[in-house]
C-alpha positions as CSV (number, residue, x, y, z in Angstrom):
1,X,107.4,-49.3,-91.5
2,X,103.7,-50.6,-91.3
3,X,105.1,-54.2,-91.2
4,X,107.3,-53.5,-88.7
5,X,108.0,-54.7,-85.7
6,X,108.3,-51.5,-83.6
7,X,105.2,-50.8,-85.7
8,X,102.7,-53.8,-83.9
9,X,104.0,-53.3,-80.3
10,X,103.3,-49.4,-80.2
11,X,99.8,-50.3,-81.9
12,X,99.2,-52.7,-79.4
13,X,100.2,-50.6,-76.2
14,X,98.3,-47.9,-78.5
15,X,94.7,-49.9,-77.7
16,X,95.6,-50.9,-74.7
17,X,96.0,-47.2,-73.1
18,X,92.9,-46.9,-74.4
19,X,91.2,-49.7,-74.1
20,X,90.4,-48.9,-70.1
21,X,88.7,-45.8,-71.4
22,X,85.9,-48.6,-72.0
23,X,84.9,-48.7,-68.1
24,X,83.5,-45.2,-68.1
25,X,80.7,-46.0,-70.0
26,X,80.3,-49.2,-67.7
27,X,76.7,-48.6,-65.1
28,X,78.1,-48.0,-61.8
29,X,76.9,-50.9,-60.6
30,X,79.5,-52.8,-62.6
31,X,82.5,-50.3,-61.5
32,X,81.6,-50.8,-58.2
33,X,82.6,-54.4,-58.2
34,X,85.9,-53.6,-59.6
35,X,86.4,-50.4,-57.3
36,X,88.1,-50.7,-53.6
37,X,86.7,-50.4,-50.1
38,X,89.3,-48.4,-47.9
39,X,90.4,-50.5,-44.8
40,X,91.6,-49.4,-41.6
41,X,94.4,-46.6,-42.5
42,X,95.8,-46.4,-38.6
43,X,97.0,-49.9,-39.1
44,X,99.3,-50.1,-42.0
45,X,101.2,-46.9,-42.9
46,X,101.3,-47.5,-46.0
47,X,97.9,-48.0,-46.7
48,X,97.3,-44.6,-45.0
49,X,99.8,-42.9,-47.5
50,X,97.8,-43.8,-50.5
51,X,94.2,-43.2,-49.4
52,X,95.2,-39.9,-47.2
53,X,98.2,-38.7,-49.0
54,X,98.7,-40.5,-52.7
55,X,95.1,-40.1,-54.0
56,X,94.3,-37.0,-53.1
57,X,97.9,-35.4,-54.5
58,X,98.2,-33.9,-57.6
59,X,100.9,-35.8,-58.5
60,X,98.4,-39.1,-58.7
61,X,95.9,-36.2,-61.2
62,X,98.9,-35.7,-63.4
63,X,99.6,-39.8,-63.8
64,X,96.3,-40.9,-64.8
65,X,97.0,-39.9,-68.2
66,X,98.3,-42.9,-69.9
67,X,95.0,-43.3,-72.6
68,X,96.9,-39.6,-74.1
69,X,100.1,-40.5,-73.3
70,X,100.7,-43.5,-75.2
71,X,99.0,-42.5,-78.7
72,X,101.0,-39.2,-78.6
73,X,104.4,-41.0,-78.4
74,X,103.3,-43.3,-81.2
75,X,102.0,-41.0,-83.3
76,X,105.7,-38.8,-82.9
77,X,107.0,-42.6,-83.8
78,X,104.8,-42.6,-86.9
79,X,106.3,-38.7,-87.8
80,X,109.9,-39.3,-87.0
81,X,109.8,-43.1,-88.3
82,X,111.2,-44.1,-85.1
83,X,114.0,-41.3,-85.1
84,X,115.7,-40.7,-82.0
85,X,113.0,-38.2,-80.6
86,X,110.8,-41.0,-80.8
87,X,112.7,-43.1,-78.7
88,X,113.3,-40.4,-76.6
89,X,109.9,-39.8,-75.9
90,X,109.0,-43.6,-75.8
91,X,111.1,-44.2,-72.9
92,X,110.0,-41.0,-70.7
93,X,106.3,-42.4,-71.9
94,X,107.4,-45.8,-70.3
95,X,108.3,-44.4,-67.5
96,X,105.3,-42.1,-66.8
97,X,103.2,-45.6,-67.3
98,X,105.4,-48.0,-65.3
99,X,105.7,-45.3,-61.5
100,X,102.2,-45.8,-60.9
101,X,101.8,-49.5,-62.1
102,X,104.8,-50.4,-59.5
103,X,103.4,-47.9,-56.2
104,X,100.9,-50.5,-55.6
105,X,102.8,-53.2,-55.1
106,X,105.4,-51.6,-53.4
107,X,102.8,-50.2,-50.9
108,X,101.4,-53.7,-50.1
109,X,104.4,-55.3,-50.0
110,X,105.8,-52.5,-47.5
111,X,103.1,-53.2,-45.4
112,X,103.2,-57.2,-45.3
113,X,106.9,-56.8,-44.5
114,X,106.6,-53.9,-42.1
115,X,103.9,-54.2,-40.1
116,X,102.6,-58.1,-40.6
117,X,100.5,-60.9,-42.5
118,X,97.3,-58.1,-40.6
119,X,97.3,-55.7,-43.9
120,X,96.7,-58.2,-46.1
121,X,93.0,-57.9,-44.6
122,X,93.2,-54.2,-45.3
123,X,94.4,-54.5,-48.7
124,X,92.2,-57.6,-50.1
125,X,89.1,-56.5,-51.2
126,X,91.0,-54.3,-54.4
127,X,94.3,-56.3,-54.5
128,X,92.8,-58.5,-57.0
129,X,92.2,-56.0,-59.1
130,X,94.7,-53.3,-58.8
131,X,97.5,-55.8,-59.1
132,X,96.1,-56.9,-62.5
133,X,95.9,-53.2,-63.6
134,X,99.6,-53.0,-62.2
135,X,100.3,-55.8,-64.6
136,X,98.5,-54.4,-67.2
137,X,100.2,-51.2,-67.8
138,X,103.5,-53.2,-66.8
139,X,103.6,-54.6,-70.5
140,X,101.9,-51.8,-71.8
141,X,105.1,-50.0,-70.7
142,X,107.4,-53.4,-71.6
143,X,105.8,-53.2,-75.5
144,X,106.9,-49.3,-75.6
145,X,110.5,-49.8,-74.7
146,X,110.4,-53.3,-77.1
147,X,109.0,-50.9,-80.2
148,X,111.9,-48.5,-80.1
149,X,114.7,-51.1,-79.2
150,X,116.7,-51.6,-82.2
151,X,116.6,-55.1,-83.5
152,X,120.2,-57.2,-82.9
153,X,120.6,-60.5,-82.1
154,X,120.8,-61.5,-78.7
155,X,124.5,-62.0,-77.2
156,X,125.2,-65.1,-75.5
157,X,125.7,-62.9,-72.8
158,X,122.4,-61.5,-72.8
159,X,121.0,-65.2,-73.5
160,X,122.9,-65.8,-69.9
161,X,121.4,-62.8,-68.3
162,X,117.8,-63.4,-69.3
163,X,118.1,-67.1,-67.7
164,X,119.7,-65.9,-64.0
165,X,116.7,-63.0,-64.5
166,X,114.1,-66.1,-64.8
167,X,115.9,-68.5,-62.2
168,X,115.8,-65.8,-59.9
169,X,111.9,-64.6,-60.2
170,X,110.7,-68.8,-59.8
171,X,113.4,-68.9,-56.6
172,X,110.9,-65.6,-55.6
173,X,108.0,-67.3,-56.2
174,X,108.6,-70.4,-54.3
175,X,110.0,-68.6,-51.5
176,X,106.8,-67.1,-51.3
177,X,104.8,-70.0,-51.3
178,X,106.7,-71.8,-48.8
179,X,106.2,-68.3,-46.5
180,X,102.3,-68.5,-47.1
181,X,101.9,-71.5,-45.5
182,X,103.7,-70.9,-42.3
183,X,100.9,-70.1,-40.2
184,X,99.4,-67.3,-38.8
185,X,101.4,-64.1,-38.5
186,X,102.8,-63.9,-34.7
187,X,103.9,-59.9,-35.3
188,X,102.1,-57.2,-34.2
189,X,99.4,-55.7,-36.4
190,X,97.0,-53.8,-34.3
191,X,94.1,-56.9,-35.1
192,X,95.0,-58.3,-31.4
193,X,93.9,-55.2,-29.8
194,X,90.9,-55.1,-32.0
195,X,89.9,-59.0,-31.4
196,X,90.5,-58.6,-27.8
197,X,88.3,-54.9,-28.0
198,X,85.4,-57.1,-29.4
199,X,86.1,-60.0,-27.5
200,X,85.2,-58.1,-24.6
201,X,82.1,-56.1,-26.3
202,X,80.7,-59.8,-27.6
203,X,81.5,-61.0,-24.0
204,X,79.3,-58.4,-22.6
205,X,76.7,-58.9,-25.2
206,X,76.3,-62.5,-24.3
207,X,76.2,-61.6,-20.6
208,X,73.6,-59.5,-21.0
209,X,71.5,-61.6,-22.9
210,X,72.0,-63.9,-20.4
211,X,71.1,-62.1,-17.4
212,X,69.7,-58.3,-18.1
213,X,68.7,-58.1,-21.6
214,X,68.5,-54.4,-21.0
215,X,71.8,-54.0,-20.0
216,X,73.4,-52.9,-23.2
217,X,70.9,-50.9,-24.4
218,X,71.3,-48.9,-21.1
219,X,74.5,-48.1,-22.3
220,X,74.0,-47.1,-25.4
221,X,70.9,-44.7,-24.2
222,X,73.3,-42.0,-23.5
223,X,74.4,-41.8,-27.3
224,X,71.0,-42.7,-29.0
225,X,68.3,-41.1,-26.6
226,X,70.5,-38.5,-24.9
227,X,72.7,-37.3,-27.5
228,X,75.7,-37.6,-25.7
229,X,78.5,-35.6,-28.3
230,X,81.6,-36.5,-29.0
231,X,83.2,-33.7,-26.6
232,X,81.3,-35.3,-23.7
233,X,82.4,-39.0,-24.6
234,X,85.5,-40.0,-22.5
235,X,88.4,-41.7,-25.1
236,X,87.8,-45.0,-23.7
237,X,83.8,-45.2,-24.9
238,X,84.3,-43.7,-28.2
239,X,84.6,-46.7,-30.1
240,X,81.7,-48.1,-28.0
241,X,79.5,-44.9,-29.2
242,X,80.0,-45.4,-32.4
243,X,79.0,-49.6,-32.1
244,X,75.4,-48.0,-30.6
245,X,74.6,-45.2,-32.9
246,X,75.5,-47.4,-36.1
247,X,73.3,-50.2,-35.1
248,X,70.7,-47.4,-34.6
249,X,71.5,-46.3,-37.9
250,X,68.8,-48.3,-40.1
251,X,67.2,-44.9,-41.5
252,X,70.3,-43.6,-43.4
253,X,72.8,-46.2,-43.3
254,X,70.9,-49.7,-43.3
255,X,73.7,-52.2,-44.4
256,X,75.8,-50.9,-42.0
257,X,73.1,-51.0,-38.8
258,X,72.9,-54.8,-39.6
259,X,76.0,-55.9,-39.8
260,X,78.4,-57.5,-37.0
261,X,79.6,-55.1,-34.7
262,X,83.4,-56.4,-35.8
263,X,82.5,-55.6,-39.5
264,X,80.6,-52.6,-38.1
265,X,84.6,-51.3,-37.0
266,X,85.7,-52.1,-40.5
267,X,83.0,-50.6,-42.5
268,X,82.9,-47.2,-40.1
269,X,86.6,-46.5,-40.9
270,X,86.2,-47.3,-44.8
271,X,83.7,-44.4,-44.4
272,X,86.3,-42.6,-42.4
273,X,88.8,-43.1,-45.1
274,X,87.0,-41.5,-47.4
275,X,84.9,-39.0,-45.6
276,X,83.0,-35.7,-46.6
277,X,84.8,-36.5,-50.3
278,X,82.9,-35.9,-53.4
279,X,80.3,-38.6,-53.8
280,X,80.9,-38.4,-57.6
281,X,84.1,-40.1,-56.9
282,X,83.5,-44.0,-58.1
283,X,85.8,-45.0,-54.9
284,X,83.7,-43.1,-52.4
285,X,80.1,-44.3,-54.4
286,X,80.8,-47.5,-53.8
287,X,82.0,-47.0,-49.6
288,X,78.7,-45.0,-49.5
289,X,76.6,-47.8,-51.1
290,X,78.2,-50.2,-49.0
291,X,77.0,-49.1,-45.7
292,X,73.6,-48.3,-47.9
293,X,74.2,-44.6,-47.5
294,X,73.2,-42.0,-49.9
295,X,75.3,-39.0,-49.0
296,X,77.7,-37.4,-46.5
297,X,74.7,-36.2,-44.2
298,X,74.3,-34.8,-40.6
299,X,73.2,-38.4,-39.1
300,X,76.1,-40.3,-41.2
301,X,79.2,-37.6,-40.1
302,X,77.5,-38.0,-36.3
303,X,77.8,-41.4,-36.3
304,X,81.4,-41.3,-37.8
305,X,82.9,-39.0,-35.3
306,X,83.5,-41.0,-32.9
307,X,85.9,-43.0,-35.1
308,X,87.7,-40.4,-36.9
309,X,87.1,-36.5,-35.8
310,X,90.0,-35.0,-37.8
311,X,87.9,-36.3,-40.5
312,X,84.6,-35.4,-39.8
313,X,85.6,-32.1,-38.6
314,X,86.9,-31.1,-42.3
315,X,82.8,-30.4,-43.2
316,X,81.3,-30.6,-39.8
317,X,83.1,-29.0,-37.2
318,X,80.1,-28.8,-34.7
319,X,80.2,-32.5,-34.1
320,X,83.4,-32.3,-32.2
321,X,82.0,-30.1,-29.9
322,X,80.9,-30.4,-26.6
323,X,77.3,-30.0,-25.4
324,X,77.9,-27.1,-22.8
325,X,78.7,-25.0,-25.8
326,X,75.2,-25.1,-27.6
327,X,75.5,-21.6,-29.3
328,X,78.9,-22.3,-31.0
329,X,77.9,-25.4,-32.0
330,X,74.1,-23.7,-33.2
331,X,76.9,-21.7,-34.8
332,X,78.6,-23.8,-36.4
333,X,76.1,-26.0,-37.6
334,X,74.3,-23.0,-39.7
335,X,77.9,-22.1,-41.4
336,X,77.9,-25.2,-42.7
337,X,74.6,-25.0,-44.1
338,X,75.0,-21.8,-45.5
339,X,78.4,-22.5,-47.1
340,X,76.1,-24.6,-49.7
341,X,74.2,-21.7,-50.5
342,X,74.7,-19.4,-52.9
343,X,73.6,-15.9,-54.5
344,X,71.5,-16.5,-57.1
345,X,71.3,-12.9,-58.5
346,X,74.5,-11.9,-58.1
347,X,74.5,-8.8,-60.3
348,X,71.8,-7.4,-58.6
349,X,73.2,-5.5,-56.0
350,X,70.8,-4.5,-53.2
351,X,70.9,-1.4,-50.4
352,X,70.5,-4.6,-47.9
353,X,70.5,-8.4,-48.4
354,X,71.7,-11.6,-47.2
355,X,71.9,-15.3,-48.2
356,X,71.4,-17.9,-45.6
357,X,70.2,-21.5,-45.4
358,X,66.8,-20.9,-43.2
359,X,65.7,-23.6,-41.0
360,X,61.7,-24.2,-41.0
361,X,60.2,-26.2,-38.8
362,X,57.2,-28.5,-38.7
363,X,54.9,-28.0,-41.8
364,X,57.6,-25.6,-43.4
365,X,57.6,-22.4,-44.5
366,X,58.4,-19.0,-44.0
367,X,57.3,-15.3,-43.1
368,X,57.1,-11.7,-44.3
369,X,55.6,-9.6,-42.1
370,X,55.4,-6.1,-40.1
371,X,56.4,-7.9,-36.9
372,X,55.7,-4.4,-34.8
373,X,52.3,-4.1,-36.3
374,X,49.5,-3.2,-33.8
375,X,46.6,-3.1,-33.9
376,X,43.6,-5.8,-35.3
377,X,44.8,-7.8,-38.3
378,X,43.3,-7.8,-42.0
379,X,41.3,-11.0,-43.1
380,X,43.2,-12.9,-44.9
381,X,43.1,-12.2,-49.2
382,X,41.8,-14.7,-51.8
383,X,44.4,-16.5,-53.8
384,X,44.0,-18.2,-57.0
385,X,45.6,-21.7,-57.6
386,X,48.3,-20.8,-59.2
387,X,49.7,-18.6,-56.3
388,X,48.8,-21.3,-53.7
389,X,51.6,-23.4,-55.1
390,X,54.0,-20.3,-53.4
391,X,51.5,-18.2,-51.2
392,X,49.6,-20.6,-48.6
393,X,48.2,-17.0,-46.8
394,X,48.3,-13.5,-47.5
395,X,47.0,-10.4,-45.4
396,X,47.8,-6.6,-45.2
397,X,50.6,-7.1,-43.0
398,X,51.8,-10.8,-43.6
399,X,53.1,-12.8,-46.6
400,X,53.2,-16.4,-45.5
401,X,55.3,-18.5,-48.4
402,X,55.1,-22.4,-48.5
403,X,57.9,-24.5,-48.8
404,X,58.3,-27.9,-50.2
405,X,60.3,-29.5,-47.3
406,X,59.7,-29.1,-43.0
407,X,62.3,-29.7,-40.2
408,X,65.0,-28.8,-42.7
409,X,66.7,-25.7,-44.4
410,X,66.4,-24.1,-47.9
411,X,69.1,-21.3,-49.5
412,X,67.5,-18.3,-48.8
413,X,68.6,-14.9,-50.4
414,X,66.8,-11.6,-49.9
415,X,67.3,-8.3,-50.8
416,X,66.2,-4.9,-50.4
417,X,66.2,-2.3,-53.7
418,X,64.7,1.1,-53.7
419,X,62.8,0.3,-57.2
420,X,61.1,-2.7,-58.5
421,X,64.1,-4.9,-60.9
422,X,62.8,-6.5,-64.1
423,X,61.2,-9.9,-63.8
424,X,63.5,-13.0,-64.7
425,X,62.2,-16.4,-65.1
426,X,65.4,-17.8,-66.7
427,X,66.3,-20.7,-64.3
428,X,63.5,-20.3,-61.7
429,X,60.0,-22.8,-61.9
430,X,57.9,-20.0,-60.3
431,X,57.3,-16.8,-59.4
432,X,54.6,-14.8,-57.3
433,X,54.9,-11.2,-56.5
434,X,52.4,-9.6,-54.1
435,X,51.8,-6.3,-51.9
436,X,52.3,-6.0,-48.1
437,X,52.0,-2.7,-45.9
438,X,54.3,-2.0,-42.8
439,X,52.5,0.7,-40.4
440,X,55.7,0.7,-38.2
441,X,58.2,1.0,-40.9
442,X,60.2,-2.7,-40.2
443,X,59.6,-5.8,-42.2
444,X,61.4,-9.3,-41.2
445,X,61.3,-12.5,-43.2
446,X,61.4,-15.1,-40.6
447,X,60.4,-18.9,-39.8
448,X,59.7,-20.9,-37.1
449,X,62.9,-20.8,-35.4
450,X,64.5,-17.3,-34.5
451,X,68.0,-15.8,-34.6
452,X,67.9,-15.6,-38.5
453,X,70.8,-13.2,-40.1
454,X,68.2,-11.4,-42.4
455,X,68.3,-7.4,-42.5
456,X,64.8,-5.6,-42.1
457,X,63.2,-5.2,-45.2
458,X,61.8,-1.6,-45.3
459,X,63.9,0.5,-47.0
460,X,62.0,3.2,-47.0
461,X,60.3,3.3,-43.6
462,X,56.5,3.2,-43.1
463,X,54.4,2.3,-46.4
464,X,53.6,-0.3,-49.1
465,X,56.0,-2.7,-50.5
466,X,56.0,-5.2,-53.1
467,X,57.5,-8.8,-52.3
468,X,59.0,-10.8,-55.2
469,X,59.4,-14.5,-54.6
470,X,61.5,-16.6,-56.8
471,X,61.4,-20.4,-56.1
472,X,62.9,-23.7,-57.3
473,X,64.5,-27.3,-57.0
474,X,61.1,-28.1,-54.5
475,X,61.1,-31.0,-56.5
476,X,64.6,-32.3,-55.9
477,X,64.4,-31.4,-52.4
478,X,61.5,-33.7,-52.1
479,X,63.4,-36.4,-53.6
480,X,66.7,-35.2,-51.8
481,X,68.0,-37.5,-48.8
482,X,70.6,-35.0,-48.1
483,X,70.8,-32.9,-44.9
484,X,72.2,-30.2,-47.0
485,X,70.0,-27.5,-47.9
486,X,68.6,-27.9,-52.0
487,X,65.3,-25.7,-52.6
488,X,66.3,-22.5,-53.2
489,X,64.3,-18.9,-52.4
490,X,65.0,-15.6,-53.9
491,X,62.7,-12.5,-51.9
492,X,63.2,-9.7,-53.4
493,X,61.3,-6.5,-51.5
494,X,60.8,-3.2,-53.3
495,X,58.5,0.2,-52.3
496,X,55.3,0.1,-54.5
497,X,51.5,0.8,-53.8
498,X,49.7,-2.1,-56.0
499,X,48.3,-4.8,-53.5
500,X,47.4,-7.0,-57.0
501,X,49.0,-10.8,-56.3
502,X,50.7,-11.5,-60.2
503,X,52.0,-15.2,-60.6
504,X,54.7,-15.9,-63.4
505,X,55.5,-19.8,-64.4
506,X,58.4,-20.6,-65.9
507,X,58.6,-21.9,-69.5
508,X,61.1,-24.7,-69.2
């Protein structure tokens, strides 16, 4: 059996399901050569059906398994000595390799002789390389079927069959040729429209250098300095607002600001393509990269709603609003947020709290404090170093707590217990934990802005409380070029008398 013939081909298709287990351990800068940029899905349908429909499918999760497929069928080939469950199982394996190896083809050839010689632009940048991993598992699949095939000489009828099979594939092939170099392709493929589109943008680019210099950036004021939204921009400019904001997008997308505004088309609906997806996903990585865009951000969605809103509105559903509805889209823009925060202390259930992401504004930051207080405030307390890195001021009636980021949001959780909860550092880089008195009985954690979902704080009405501040990820947040909230709060406010300031640091 080891000198076998069925023996070598199923070791062969053996190392090579596994062999593309190799490209994992590749840097990403080397997968992102080899990976695809997503074209323009509204032009060929069957382009569309794999990026919107195939990938995301869990039939395409289930047929990305051929590095376990293929050594289990060989190894029931090694236990049955290529009995018939073997070849059984060989030719369902076969199968399970060859459906996927054969949808890309079939999907760019649908589209070539569909809708036009156009897709080929679409599908170029991965055709390269996803035909050759078509071919690749092709034989993969061919050496399967070959190990379990019983060995008998060929019939001269076979002989016969195999030759018509061969005469018929290089009749294929030069067909093919002969229809490449026909010329350009006359049908219809939606690149017309787009050419004349940009003709007429370039057209009035050139005009206004020409003449008023000014002219198109007159135009594009209402998007960039005016904030025009997508619910105010009529059908017909859309296309236009998204030319303007990307070339002012140099702070959070720079590759894509500088490129041609034809390119700019391409590029904005690769990121369409793929948008709000994970961007731990090698495909969506290197669409991100492309445009030199770290993340799926506020600025980078606003920018891409013009082209796609369906899309956008999956993760941000306030950019398809309209501008005369401010409070819905306030609204909508703080569930968001919030939707990225969680309860850190879940198990510690409190008589009041909330989790929120909290916007603070310039110089960040955020409050604890008998808002109803009258009367003339307390001098501010001395605080040692270590609780400065929390605390930047502390009174009777005020806790002020510093934040590592401004003009952005941190996950925020309070709550409100009737006894003071044991101290855990496990997971949190510092804590600080300080007194505060509330003459009128009502304490509110707030920042600069107002409107806040936080409940009020005394639980037991007029007195002394303690305030417990967890904090962590300031770091990261630093680092972060993410809209999205990352610094993360925990306030926890209990009745007690002691006014003593206590600072705990974490010992990871």
């Amino acid at each position: 059996m080891w000198r076998s013939r069925g023996f070598r081909l199923c070791t062969v298709a053996t190392v090579m399901a596994l062999l593309p287990l190799a490209l994992w351990v590749l840097p990403e800068s080397v997968l992102s050569t080899i990976s695809f940029m997503v074209g323009d899905p509204l032009t060929c349908p069957a382009f569309e059906f794999q990026t919107e429909v195939y990938w995301p499918s869990t039939a395409a999760a289930l047929l990305r398994w051929n590095f376990l497929a293929v050594p289990l069928a060989f190894t029931l080939w090694l236990v049955t000595r290529g009995g018939r469950p073997s070849r059984v199982a060989a030719r369902v394996v076969s199968a399970y390799v060859l459906l996927p190896a054969l949808l890309e083809p079939a999907l760019i050839a649908y589209d070539l002789f569909t809708v036009g010689a156009g897709c080929w632009e679409v599908w170029r940048p991965t055709a390269v390389w996803n035909l050759s991993m078509s071919a690749y598992w092709t034989v993969c699949a061919v050496l399967i079927l070959l190990a379990v095939r019983p060995a008998r000489p060929a019939s001269p009828r076979l002989i016969r069959l195999r030759r018509t099979a061969g005469a018929v594939v290089a009749c294929c092939l030069l067909l093919g040729l002969i229809g490449v170099d026909q010329g350009p392709d006359i049908r219809f493929t939606g690149a017309g429209v787009a050419a004349r589109f940009m003709g007429e943008v370039e057209g009035s680019r050139d005009t206004a250098r020409d003449g008023d210099r000014d002219a198109t950036e007159q135009v594009c004021d209402q998007w960039i300095d005016e904030h025009r939204s997508y619910g105010d921009t009529a059908p017909g400019d859309r296309e236009r607002a998204f030319l303007c904001l990307a070339s002012a997008a140099g702070g959070f997308a720079s590759r894509l600001a500088k490129l041609p505004d034809r390119e700019k088309l391409v590029a904005g609906r690769a990121l369409c393509g793929v948008a709000g997806r994970p961007t731990t996903e090698p495909r969506v990585r290197t669409v991100l990269d492309e445009a030199g865009a770290d993340d799926w951000n506020y600025m980078v969605m606003r920018v891409l709603v013009f082209l796609c809103p369906d899309a956008v509105a999956r993760t941000w559903p306030g950019l398809t609003l309209s501008e005369a509805d401010p409070q819905r889209q306030n609204e909508e823009y703080q569930a968001v947020m919030t939707s990225h925060c969680a309860d850190p202390a879940r198990r510690l259930r409190g008589v009041r709290q909330a989790t929120t992401a909290l916007f603070v504004g310039e110089g960040g930051g955020y409050f604890v404090e008998d808002g109803d207080f009258q009367g003339e405030e307390e001098p501010s307390y001395a605080l040692d170093k270590a609780a400065e890195a929390i605390l930047w001021d502390l009174s009777a009636h005020r806790v002020s707590v510093t934040t590592a980021v401004e003009n952005s949001s941190v996950c925020l959780t309070v709550k409100v217990l009737r006894r003071a909860p044991r101290v855990r550092l496990a997971g949190w880089e510092a804590v600080v934990e300080t007194g505060i008195t509330s003459p009128s009985g009502k304490l509110g954690l707030t920042s600069w802005e107002e409107g806040d979902p936080l409940p009020d704080l005394a639980v037991s009405g007029p007195g002394r409380y303690r305030v417990r501040i967890y904090v962590r990820d300031q770091k990261e947040a630093i680092m972060s070029v993410s809209e999205l909230p990352v610094e993360e709060h925990l306030v926890i406010v209990y009745p007690g008398k002691s006014r003593k300031t206590v600072y705990h640091a974490s010992k990871r």
